[in-house]
C-alpha positions in Angstrom: 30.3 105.1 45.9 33.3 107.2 44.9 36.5 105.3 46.1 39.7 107.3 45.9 42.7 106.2 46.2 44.7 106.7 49.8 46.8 109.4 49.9 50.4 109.2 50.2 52.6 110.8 52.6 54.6 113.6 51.7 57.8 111.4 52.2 58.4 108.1 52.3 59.2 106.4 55.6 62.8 105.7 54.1 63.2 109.2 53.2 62.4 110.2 56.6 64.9 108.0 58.1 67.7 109.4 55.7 67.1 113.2 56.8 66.8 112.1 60.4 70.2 110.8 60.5 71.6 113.5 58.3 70.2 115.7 61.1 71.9 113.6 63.6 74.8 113.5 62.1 75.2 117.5 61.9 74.5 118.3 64.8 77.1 116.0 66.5 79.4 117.0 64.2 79.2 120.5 65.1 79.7 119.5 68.8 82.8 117.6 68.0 84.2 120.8 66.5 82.9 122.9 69.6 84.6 120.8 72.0 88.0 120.6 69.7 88.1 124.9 69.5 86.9 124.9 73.3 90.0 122.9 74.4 92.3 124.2 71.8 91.3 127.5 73.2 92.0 126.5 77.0 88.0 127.4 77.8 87.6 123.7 78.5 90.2 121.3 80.6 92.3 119.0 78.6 90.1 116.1 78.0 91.6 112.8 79.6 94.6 114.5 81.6 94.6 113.1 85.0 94.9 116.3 87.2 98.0 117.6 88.2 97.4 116.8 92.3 96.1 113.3 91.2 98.8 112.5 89.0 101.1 113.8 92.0 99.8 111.7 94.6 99.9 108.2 92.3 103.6 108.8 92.1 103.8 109.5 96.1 102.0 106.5 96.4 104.5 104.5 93.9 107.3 106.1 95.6 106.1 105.0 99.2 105.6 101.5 98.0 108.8 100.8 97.0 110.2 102.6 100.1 108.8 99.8 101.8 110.3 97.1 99.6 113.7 98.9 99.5 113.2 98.7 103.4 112.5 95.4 103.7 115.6 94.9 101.1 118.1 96.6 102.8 117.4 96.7 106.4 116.9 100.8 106.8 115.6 103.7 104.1 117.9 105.0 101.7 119.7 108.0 102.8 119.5 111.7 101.9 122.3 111.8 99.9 121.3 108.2 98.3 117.8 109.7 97.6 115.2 108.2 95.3 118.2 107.5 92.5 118.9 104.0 94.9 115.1 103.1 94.7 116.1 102.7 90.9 119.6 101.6 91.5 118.3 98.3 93.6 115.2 97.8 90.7 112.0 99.2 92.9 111.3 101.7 90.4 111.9 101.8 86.7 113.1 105.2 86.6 113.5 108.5 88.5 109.6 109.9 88.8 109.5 113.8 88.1 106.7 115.9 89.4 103.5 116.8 87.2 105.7 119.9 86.9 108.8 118.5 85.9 110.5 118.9 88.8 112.6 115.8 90.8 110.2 114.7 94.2 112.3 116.2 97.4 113.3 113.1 99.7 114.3 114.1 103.6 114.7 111.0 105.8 114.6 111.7 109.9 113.7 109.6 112.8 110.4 109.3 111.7 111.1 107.7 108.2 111.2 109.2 104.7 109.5 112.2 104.0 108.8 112.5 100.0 107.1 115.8 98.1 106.4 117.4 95.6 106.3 121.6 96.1 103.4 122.2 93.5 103.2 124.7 90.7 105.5 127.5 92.1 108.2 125.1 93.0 108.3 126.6 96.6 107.4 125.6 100.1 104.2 126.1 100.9 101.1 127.7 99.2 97.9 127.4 98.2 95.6 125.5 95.5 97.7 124.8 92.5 101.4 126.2 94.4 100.8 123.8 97.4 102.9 121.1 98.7 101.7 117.3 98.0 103.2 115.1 100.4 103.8 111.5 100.8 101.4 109.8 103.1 103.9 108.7 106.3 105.0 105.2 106.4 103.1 103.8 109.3 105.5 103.1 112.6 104.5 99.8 113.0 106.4 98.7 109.7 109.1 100.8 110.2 109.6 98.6 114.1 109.4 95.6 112.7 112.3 93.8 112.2 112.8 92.2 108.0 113.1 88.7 109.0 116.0 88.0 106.3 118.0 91.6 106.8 120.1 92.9 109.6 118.9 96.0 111.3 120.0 99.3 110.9 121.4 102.0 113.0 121.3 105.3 111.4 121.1 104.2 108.2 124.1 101.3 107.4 123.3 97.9 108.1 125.1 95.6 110.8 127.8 93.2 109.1 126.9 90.1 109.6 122.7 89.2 108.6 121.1 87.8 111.7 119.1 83.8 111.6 115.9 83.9 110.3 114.2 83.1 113.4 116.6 85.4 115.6 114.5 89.0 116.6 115.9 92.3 115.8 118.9 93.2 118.6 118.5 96.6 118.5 115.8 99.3 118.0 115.6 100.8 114.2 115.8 104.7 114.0 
């Protein structure tokens, strides 16, 4: 009997392993350098920016909350001329929020409530995809009826002198 001895592989197992991960290791290297001359290149979106419209909309949303608060505050919206500078002034936001586009939010105020937008890329009224308006969602009615139980309420926009009792309701309608 003739016994020979096994025969070895080519490459040891470790061997293997090394030029596996070499392998690996290349080829997601060269992805990572795709993907930086891609974006660089404007072919592919700006990783991790929050879309314009989105980023838009959070702000409208910030903006509408502390509406609310300010509302409850002072008893009626703040007024055209007043703006979104008194949301600041009275410490409901930290700062004056500027469009994705770098633009101040346009504030109007009626007999409906505030109206808050932003006009998109063009900076005009109006348009479509990128150049169209985002707007503030409306501030619903029933909040705006109700009566703050610790503020005074307001007739076209300047509070009553004296505050009313907590337990007293509202003595006239708020516009």
């Amino acid at each position: 009997m003739n016994f020979t001895a096994p025969s070895r592989p080519p490459y040891s197992p470790w061997r293997v392993l090394v030029l596996l991960l070499r392998n690996i290791l290349a080829v997601f290297g060269g992805l990572v350098v795709l993907c930086i001359l891609l974006s660089s290149t404007g072919v592919l979106p700006h990783l991790g920016e929050i879309p314009k419209d989105e980023r838009a909309m959070e702000d409208l949303r910030a903006i509408r909350t502390a509406l609310k608060r300010y509302y409850k505050q002072q008893g009626h919206f703040p007024s055209v001329q007043e703006g979104i500078p008194a949301l600041v002034a009275t410490r409901h936001l930290d700062r004056i929020p500027t469009d994705p586009w770098g633009r101040e939010y346009d504030y109007s105020l009626d007999d409906k409530g505030p109206h808050v937008r932003a006009y998109g890329a063009d900076g005009a009224l109006g348009g479509e995809d990128s150049d169209a308006d985002i707007e503030m969602d409306p501030i619903e009615a029933e909040f705006i009826n109700s009566s703050p139980a610790n503020v005074t309420p307001a007739v076209n926009g300047v509070p009553d002198a004296a505050p009313l009792p907590r337990a007293a309701p509202a003595s006239r309608p708020l516009h």
